[in-house]
N, C-alpha and C positions, 0 to 999 in steps of 0.2 A: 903370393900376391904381391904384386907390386906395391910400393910404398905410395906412389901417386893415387891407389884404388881405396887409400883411406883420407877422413877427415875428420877433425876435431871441430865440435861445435861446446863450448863455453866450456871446454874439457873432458869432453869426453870423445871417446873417437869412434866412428861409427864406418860401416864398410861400404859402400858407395855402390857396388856392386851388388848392395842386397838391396832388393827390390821393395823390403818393405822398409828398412833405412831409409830409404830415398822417398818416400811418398810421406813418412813422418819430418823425414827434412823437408820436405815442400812443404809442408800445416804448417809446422813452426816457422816457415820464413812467410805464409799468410799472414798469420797469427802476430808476427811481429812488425805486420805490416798494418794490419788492421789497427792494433796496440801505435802505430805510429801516427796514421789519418787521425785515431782519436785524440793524440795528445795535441796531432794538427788543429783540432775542432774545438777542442778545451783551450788550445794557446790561442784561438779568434775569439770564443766566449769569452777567455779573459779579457782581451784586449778592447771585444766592445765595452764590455764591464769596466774598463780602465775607463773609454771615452765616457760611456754615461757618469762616473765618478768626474772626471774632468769636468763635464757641461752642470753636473749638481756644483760642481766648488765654485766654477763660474757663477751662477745662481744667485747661490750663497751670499759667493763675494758683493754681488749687483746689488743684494738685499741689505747688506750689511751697508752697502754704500748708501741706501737710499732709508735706512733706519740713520744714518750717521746723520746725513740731509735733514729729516725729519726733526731730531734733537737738535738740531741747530735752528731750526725755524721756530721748535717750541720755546727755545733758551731766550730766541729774539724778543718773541710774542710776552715772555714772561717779562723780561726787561721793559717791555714796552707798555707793559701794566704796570710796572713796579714805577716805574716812571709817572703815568698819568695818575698814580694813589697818591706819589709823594707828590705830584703838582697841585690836586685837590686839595692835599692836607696843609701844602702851603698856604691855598685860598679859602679855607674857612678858619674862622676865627670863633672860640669859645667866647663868651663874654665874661664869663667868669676869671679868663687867661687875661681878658682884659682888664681887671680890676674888677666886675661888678659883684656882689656877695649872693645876690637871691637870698637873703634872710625875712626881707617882708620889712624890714629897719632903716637899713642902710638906701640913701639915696643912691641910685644906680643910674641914675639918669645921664651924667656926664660919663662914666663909662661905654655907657651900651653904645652911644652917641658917638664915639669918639671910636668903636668898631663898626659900626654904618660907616663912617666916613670914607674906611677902609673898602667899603664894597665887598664883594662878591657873597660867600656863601657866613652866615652870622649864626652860630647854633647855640641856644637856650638849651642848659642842663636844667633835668628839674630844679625847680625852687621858686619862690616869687620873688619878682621884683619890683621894688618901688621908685615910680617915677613920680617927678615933681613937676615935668613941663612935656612939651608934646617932643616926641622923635620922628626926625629926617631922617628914611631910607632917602640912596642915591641912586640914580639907574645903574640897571647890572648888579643889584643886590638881592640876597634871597636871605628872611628871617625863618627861621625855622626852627623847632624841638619840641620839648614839651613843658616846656612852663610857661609860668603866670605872670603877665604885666598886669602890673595895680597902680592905675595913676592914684596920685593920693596927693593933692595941693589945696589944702583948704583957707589959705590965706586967700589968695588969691581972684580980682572978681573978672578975670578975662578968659573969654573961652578958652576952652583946653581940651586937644584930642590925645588920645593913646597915640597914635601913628597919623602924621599927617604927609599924604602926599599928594601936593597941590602945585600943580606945573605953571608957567610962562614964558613969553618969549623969549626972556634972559637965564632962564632956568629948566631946559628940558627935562623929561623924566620919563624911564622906559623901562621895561624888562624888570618888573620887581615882585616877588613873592612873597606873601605870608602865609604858611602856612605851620601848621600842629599847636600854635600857639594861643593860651586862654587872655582874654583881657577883661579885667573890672573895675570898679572905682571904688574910692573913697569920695563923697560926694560933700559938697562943702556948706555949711548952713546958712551961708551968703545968697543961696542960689543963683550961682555963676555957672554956666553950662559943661556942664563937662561929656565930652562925644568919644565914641571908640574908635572908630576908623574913617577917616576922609581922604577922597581918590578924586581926582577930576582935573580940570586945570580953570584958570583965573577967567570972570565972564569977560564978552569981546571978545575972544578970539576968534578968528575964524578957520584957521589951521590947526592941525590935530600936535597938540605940543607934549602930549601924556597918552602914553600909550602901553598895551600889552602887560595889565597889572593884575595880579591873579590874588585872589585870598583864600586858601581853602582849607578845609578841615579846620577850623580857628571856631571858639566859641566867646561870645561875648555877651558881658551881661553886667549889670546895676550902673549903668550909665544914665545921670536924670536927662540928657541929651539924645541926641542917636546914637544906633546902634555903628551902622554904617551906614554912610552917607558918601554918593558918588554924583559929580556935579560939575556943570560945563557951559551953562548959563541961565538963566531969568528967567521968567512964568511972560510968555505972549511975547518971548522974543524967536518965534517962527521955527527952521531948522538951518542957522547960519554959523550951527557952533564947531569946534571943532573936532568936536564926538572920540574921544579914548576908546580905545579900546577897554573893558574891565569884563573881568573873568569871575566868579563867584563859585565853590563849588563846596559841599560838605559845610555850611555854616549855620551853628547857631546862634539866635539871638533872643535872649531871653532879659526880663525886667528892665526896659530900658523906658524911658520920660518921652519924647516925642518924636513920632515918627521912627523906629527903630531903623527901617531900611528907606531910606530915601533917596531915591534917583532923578537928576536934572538935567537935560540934555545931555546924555551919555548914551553909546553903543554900548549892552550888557547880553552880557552869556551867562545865564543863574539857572542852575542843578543844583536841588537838594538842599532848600532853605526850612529850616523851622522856626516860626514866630511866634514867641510868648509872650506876650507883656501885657497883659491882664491893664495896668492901672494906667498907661501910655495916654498921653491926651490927643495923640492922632489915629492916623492911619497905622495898620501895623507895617504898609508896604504902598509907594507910591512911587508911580512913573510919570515924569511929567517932563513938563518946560523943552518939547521937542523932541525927547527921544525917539529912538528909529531905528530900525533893524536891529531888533531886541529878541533875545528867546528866554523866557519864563519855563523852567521845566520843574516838577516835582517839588511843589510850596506846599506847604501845610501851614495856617496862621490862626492860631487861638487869639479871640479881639474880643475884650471888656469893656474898650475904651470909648472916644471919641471919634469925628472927624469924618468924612464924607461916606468909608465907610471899611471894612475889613482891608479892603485895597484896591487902592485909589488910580483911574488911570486918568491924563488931565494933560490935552496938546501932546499927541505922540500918534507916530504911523507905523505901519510895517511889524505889527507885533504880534508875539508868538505865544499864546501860555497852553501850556502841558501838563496836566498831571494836577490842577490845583485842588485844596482843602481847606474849606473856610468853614469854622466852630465860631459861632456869635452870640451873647446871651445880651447886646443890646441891642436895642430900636435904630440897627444900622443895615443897611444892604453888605450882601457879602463881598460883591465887587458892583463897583460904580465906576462908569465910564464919567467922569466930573464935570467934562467940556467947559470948566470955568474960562481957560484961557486962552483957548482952540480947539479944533478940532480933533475927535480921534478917527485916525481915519485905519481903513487896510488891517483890522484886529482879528485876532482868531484864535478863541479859545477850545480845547479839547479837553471833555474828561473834566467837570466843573462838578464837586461834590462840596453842597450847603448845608448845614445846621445852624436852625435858628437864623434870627434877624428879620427884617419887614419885608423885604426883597432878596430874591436871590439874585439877580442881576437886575441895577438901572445904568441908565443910558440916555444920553443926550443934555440939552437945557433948553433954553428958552433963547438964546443967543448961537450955541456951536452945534454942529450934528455929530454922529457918531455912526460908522460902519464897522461891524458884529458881525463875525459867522460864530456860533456854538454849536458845538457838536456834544452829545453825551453827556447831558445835564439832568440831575435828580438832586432834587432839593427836599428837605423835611423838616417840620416846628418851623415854619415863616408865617408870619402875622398877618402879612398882607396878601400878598400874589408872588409870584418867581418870577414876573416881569415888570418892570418899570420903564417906557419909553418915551421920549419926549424928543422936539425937534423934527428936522429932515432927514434924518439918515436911514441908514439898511440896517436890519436886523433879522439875520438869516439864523434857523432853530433846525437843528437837523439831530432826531434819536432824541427830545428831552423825554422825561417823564415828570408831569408835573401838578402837584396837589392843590393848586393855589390858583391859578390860570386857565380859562376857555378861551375860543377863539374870539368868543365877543370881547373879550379883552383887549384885542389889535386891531379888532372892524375899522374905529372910530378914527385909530390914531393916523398922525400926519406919515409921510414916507413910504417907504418899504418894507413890509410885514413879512417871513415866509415862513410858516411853521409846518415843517413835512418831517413824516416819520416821526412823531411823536406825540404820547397819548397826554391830552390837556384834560382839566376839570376834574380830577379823581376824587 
C-alpha cells in the first residue's frame, strides 16, 4: 500500500482505503463540525450576554448618577432647613434670655418690654410673670408659650391693661399674635381699673390703622375691668371707623368686673369663646358702637350679673352668630338686640340654646328697629316668653321650639313678624 493511502487523524493512522475508516472519518469531521457551529452559537450567546451585561452597567451607572443627583438635591433641601431653623431661632427671643425671672416676684415688666421692642416671635417658658404697667407689642410680633402674666400694681389709681394694643395715625399696628398665654391680676383696693387685653385703634379715625391681630388659645381671668376689650370708636357714631381687623379664637374668660368681652366698632372673627363671670356688673359680651361684618361662632356665656342682658347687641349690621349658649339665673334676656344707640340691622343668628332669664331673645326699642332672622332656637326655665319685640323691624323665626310664646304674642306687635316651622305655646 502506498504511503499516500494512509492518514493520521490526532495520531492514530487509519487506511483510507478502508471503506469503513473512511465513513468514520466523515462522522468525526461532522461531529467536529457540529462541536464547532456550537462553540459558534455559545460564542454569540456569550457575546449577546456580554452586551446585555454592558446595557445593565449602563443602567447602573445612569442610576447611580441620578441617586448621586438626588443626594445632592437632599443635601441642598437640608441646608436649606438648616438655614431657615437658624433664622427663626435668631428671631425668637426667650424672655427669660432676656432678663425676666417668671418667679411671680420679680418685676418683669421692663424686660419682657424691652423683647417686644425687638419684634418678631417672643416665647414665655413656664412661669409667672409680674408686671407693674401695661405692655406694647409692636407690629410683626408674635407672644406666645405657656405662661402666666400677672399684672400686679396696686399703688397705682390709673387704668392698666396686661397687653395694650391701641393704634393711630403716627403709630401703626399690624400682624401681632397672642397666643398659649394665661393673664390675671392682682387687683388693687383703690379700685383703679385694671383690664386684660385692649385691641383697636384711637376714636376718629376713619382709616383702618390696626389691623390683622389674633388672640388665641389665651385664658384670662380676675380682672375687676375687662376681659378683652376690642375698640374703634363711640356709642351713635354710625359706621365711619376705621374697623381692624381682630381674630379671637380658643379663648377664655372667666371672673372678670365689667363687661368681660367688649367690642366697639371693630370687624371680629370669634370661634370658641367661654364666658364666666358670675359677679360681672355688665354684659358677659357686647357688640356695639357700629360693628360690621362680624362672625360669632361657638359662645358659651354663664351670666349672674347685670346689664341689658347675657349679650348685648347695640348699633351693628351685617352679623353672624353660630353656635351660641346662654345659662342665666338673672331677671335678664339671654341676648338683647339693645338698639340704644342705633340700629341693628342684617343679624342672623343660628342654633341659639337658652337657660333661664325672662326672655330668650328681645329686640328692638322705642327709638331704633332691629332686623333678626333665627334659626333653631329652644329655650327652657324663662320667666317670661322667648320673645320680646319692640319697634319697626323684622324678626324672621325659622325651626324654634318654644315654651313661653304663641302666635298671639306677635299678632299685635309693630313690623315684621314671621314665625314658620316652629312649634309655639308648649
Amino acid at each position: 500500500m502506498a504511503v499516500f493511502d494512509k492518514i493520521k487523524i490526532n495520531g492514530v493512522p487509519y487506511n483510507v482505503k478502508d471503506t469503513a475508516t473512511a465513513q468514520a472519518v466523515a462522522q468525526q469531521g461532522q461531529a467536529i463540525a457540529q462541536q464547532g457551529q456550537q462553540i459558534t452559537q455559545q460564542g454569540q450567546a456569550i457575546a449577546q450576554q456580554g452586551q446585555q451585561i454592558t446595557q445593565q452597567g449602563q443602567q447602573i451607572t445612569q442610576q447611580g448618577q441620578a441617586i448621586a443627583q438626588q443626594g445632592q438635591q437632599i443635601k441642598q433641601l437640608r441646608q436649606q432647613f438648616d438655614n431657615n431653623i437658624a433664622a427663626q431661632k435668631v428671631n425668637i427671643t426667650d424672655v427669660k434670655t432676656a432678663g425676666a425671672k417668671g418667679d411671680g416676684v420679680t418685676d418683669d415688666t421692663a424686660s419682657i418690654q424691652a423683647a417686644l421692642n425687638n419684634g418678631g416671635c417672643v416665647y414665655f417658658p413656664k412661669g409667672t410673670y409680674r408686671i407693674t404697667d401695661s405692655l406694647y407689642p409692636k407690629s410683626n410680633t408674635k407672644m406666645f408659650g405657656c405662661g402666666t402674666i400677672t399684672l400686679d400694681n396696686q399703688e397705682s389709681a390709673s387704668s392698666l391693661y396686661a397687653v395694650r394694643i391701641m393704634a393711630n395715625t403716627s403709630n401703626m399696628l399690624e400682624n401681632i399674635t397672642i397666643d398659649g398665654l394665661t393673664f390675671t391680676c392682682v387687683n388693687p383696693g383703690n379700685g383703679a381699673s385694671r383690664n386684660g387685653i385692649t385691641i383697636g385703634q384711637d376714636q376718629g379715625i376713619s382709616s383702618r390703622v390696626c389691623n390683622n391681630i389674633t388672640v388665641s388659645n389665651c385664658r384670662i381671668t380676675g380682672f375687676n375691668g375687662r376681659g378683652l376689650d376690642t375698640f374703634a370708636g363711640p356709642a351713635g357714631n354710625g359706621y365711619s371707623h376705621g374697623y381692624p381687623n381682630i381674630y379671637v379664637k380658643h379663648v377664655y374668660i372667666g371672673q372678670c368686673g365689667t363687661t368681660p368681652f367688649c367690642n366697639s366698632g371693630v370687624t371680629l372673627f370669634v370661634d370658641d369663646v367661654y364666658l364666666e363671670n358670675p359677679g360681672c356688673e355688665n354684659e358677659q359680651m357686647t357688640v356695639d358702637n357700629g360693628c360690621q361684618n362680624s362672625q360669632f361662632s361657638n359662645i358659651y356665656a354663664i351670666h349672674s350679673g347685670g346689664g341689658a342682658g347675657a349679650i348685648s347687641i347695640d348699633e351693628g349690621r351685617l352679623l353672624v352668630f353660630n353656635n351660641i349658649t346662654v345659662f342665666t339665673d338673672v331677671a335678664r334676656p339671654a341676648i338683647r338686640l339693645n338698639c340704644a344707640s342705633g340700629n341693628v340691622d342684617n343679624t342672623i343668628i343660628n342654633n341659639l340654646m337658652v337657660s333661664g332669664g325672662t326672655y330668650g331673645v328681645s329686640l328692638g326699642s322705642a327709638t331704633h328697629d332691629a332686623q333678626l332672622i333665627l334659626s333653631n332656637y329652644r329655650a327652657v326655665n324663662l320667666t317670661v316668653k322667648d320673645f320680646q319685640v319692640q319697634g319697626n323691624g323684622v324678626f324672621i323665626v325659622n325651626g324654634a321650639y318654644c315654651e313661653m310664646t304663641t302666635q298671639g304674642d306677635f299678632d299685635a306687635l309693630p313690623g315684621t313678624h314671621v314665625i314658620a316651622g316652629s312649634v309655639l305655646g308648649m
